[in-house]
Structures are given as structure tokens and as C-alpha cells.
N, C-alpha and C positions, 0 to 999 in steps of 0.2 A: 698308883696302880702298878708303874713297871717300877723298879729301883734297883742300878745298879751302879754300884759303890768299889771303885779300883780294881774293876776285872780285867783281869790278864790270862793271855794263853800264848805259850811255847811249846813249839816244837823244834828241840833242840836246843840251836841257837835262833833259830828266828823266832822273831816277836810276831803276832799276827794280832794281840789285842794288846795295849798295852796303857794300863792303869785308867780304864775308861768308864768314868764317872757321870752320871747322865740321871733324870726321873722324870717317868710318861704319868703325868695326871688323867684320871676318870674322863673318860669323855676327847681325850686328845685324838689329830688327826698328826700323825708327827713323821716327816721323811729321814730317812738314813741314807745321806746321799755322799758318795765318794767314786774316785776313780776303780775301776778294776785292778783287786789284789788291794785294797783300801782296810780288810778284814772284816764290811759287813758280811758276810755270810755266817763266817764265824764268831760274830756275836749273834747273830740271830741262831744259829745252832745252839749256843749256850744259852741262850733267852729261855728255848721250848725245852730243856731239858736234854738237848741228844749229843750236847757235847758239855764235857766237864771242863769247868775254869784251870786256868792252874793254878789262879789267886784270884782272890775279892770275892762277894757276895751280891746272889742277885736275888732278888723281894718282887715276887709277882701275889699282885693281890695279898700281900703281907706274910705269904709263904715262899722259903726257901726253896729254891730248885731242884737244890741235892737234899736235902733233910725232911722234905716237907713235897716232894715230886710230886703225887699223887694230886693233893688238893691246890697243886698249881698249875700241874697240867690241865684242869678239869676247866678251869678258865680259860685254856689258850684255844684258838680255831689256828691251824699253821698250814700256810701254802708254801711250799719250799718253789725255787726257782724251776727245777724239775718234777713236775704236777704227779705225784706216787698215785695215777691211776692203774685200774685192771681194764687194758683195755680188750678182753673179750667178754666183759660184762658187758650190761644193757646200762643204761647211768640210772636206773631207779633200782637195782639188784644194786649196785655200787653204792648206791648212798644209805640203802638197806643194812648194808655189812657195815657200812661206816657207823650209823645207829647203833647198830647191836656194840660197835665196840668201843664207844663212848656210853652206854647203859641207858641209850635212850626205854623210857618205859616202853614195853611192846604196844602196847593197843594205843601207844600215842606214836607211833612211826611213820605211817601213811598219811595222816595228819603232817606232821613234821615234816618231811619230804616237800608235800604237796607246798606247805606254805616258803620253805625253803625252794625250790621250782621258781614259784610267783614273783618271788624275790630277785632271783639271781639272770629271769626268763629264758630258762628251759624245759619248762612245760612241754612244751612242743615234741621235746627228743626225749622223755622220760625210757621208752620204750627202745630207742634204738642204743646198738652195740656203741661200745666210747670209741675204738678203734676207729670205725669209718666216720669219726665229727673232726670237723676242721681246727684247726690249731684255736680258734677267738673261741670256740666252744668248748672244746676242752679246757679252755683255764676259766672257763665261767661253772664246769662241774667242780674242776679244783677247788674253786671260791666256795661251790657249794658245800662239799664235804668240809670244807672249814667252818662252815655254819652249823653243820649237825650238831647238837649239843646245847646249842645257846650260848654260846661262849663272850665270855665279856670284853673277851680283847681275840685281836686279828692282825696272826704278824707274817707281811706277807715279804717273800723274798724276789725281786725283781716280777712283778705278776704281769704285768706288758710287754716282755722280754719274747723276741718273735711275733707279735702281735702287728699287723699294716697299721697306718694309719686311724683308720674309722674303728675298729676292733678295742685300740687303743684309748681312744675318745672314750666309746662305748663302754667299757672299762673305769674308767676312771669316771665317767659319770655315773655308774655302780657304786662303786667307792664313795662318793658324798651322801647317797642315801642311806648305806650301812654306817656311816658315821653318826648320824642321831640315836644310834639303838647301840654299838659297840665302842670300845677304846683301840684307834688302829695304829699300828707301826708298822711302816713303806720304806721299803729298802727300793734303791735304785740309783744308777748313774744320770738317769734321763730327765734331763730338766724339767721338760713337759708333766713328767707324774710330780712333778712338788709344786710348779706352779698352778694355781685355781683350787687348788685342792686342801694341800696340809698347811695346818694353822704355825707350822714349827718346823726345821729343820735342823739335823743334828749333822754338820760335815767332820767327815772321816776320812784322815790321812795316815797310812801308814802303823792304821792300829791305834791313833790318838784320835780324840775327840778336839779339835783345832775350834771349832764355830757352833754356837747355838743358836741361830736364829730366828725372830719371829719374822715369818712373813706377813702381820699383819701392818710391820712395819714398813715392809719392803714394797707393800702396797700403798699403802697410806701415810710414804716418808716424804726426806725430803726430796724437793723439786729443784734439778739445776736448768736455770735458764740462761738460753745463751742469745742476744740483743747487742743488735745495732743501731743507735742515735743520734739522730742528728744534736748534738752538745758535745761540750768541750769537759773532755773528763773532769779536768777541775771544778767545775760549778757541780757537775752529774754527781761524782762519788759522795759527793758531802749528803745532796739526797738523798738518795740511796740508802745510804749506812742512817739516816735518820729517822727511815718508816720501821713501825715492828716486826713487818711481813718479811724482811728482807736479815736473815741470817749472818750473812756474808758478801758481801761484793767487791770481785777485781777488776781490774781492767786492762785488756788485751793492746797490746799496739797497734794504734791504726794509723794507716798510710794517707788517709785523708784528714787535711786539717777539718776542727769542729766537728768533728765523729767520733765517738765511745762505743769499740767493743769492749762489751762486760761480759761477766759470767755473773748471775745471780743465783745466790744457795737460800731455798724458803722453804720454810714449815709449810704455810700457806697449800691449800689442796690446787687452788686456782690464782697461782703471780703474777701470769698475764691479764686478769683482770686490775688488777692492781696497779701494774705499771704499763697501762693503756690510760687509767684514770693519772695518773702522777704527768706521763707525756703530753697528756692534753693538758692539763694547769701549767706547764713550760711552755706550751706550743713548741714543742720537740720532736716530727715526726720519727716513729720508730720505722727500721726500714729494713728490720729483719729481725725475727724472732725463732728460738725455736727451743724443744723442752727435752729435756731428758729424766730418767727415774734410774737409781740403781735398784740394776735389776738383778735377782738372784744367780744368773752368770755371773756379771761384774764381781759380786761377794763370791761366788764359788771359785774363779781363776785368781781373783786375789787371794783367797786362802790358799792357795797351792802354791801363789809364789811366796807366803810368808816362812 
């Protein structure tokens, strides 16, 4: 659906994109996640057409950006970071103008609206000025003018950015249900909008595309466990390293004789099931346990320090 193949952008001598090679499939939920000055913004500018590459080519919906703008922009719904509302419109005059200027058919407008409203739950404030809605409503109208059109992809730039808490949530619980009907790309720093959410993660440093992520990985990887047992590492390790569940296992120095810390690394969804059952066929009580997951932190600080 998106494809973009060694896009670069200079200004001057600074690099802000550089040779960044990436492709969003039909139906992806997919985050752009980097520090600030990272250069998302300016690929997502280049994505929607409003900033030119200085090299590479980018394939939205199999039309070019520059050559082909027209029937690629008609695809894109785009919330920039800063929500281009009018705020002395009403938000159903605004979404009105928005219509008219993606060629929605006229006698299907109020229609369109209405079911975009239902969708986005602003129903309620159709009628009132954007100026007097609180900051979590006005990026739910933004979201909406991104909808006008039908658009098969939704590329949003920081869209929680300002947002409390609960606003945030609410938001981003949005976003899973626009995901069954569109293709979306989530720019943000903020961990929280990539996890529970997006099925894929692109980290951005410096202009490079460093990490591609699945996080269905990162959800359902591997498990490091970390156990204390009564056994004498020597008998233990040889265990261990002999069930299929168990990936990896070292062993930590321990200050008490006949006790094994280990770290255990398992595929396994559930390894503490596993080595509850192994401890009892020893009679080795375990006498501390605990679990860990890498979690999309741990992978984003580690790409920063690579």
C-alpha cells in the first residue's frame, strides 16, 4: 500500500531523511517511532505529498507522489501534528468544507458526516464552534476531517501529542477500531501509542530506518526467567539445557552452597509451568521466581545505543 524505496531529504548539509527504505501492506497498523528531530515528521510530509524528496521514490497505492499526486493523495486521510482546523467554524460547517474539498458527491455529504460523527463520537458537538472544544475534541475532529473521503490509508503525525491521560487512551482506542476498515501509519515518540496497538514498528534515528519490528513478536516472544533452587548447579544445568522449552540457560553465582541462580531464556508462552513440573520430579524446591519480557522499551534504548 505505502512503498518507499531510499528516500532522502537535505537541507543543505543536513540530512533529515536519509536513504529510508520501508513498505506499509493493505490493512497494517504500523508505528514510526523515534526520538525528537528523529525526521518523522519529514517523512510523513513527504508521504502526503507536501514535501518533495531530494532522492528516492515513494508508491502510495502504486501511484507516485510527485508524478501521479492527484490519485495518491485521494487515498491518504492526513492529521499533521498541528490539527489545520478553522476554529471559528461550527465542526459540521468544517467537515462540510472538508467534503466539498476532497469531491465528496453533494447529496451524499450530510450522510458522510453523520456516519463519520458516529464513528469518531462527536455527534454531540456537530453544531458547536471548534474554537471553544477542548484540546481531546479537537483532535477527534482532526481525526474526523481525515476520514472525509474514505480514504484507505491514515497517516497520523503525533495525534496524542497534548492529550491527558484518559483523552489518550480514548484515542488510541479509536484507532483499533479504524484499523479494520483503513491502512494506518502512527508517528510518535510515546511508547504507549505503539504498544496494544500497532502490529509493526519502524524506529527512526537520525534519518535512518535502524529497527523493524513486529510487535507480535514482542508480545508473544521470548520469556527470560529468573529462579532460585534449591540444586547444585552441576546436576541443574545439565537439566535444563535437556528440555525443549528451555532456549538458553546460565547460572548466576550463588553465595549459598546447593543453590542455582539461573536465568532461563524460553520460547514457551508459560516456563514457569514447566519448571514447577521438572522441580517437583527433583524434589528441588524453587525458592524464587520471577519473569521478564523484552519489552518495546528495552528494543527502542537499545537501538539508540547501537
Amino acid at each position: 500500500m505505502i512503498k518507499l524505496n531510499s528516500v532522502s531529504k537535505r537541507y543543505g548539509q543536513l540530512r533529515a531523511l536519509d536513504q529510508f527504505t520501508a513498505e506499509i501492506q493493505k490493512g497494517e497498523l504500523v508505528g514510526l517511532l523515534g526520538p525528537n528531530g528523529a525526521g518523522k515528521t519529514t517523512l510523513m510530509n513527504i508521504l502526503t505529498g507536501n514535501l518533495a524528496a531530494s532522492q528516492g521514490t515513494v508508491l502510495v497505492g502504486g501511484h507516485d507522489i510527485v508524478f501521479e499526486a492527484s490519485k495518491a493523495k485521494r487515498l491518504i486521510g492526513w492529521l499533521p501534528e498541528h490539527v489545520p482546523l478553522y476554529t471559528e467554524m461550527t465542526v459540521f460547517s468544517f467537515l462540510l468544507f472538508v467534503c466539498e474539498l476532497k469531491q465528496v458527491v453533494p447529496k451524499d455529504r450530510e450522510r458522510h458526516i453523520a456516519d463519520i460523527a458516529r464513528l469518531t463520537g462527536i455527534e454531540a458537538i456537530l453544531k458547536r464552534r471548534i474554537g471553544n472544544l477542548s484540546k481531546g475534541l479537537q483532535q477527534r475532529v482532526g481525526l474526523a476531517q481525515a476520514l472525509c473521503g474514505d480514504p484507505e490509508i491514515l497517516i497520523l503525525d503525533e495525534p496524542t501529542a497534548g492529550l491527558d491521560p484518559l483523552q489518550a487512551a480514548e484515542f488510541r482506542s479509536l484507532l483499533k477500531q479504524l484499523h479494520h476498515q483503513h491502512t494506518i501509519l502512527l508517528s510518535s515518540h510515546i511508547l504507549a501509542d505503539m504498544e496494544g496497538i500497532c502490529e509493526r514498528v519502524l524506529i527512526i534515528r537520525e534519518g535512518r530506518l535502524i529497527r523493524d519490528v513486529q510487535l507480535s513478536g514482542v508480545a508473544e516472544g521470548e520469556v527470560h526467567l529468573h529462579a532460585r533452587i534449591a540444586m547444585g548447579k552441576d546436576r541443574l544445568l545439565p537439566l535444563l539445557r535437556s528440555r525443549l522449552w528451555v532456549r538458553t540457560v546460565t547460572a548466576q553465582d550463588s553465595a549459598e552452597a546447593g543453590i542455582s541462580d539461573v536465568l532461563i531464556i524460553s520460547d514457551d508462552p508459560q516456563p514457569e509451568r514447566m519448571l514447577f513440573s521438572l522441580a517437583a520430579e527433583q524434589d528441588a524446591p524453587i525458592l524464587m521466581m520471577t519473569r521478564e519480557r523484552s519489552t518495546l522499551e528495552e528494543i527502542f534504548l537499545e537501538a539508540m545505543k547501537e
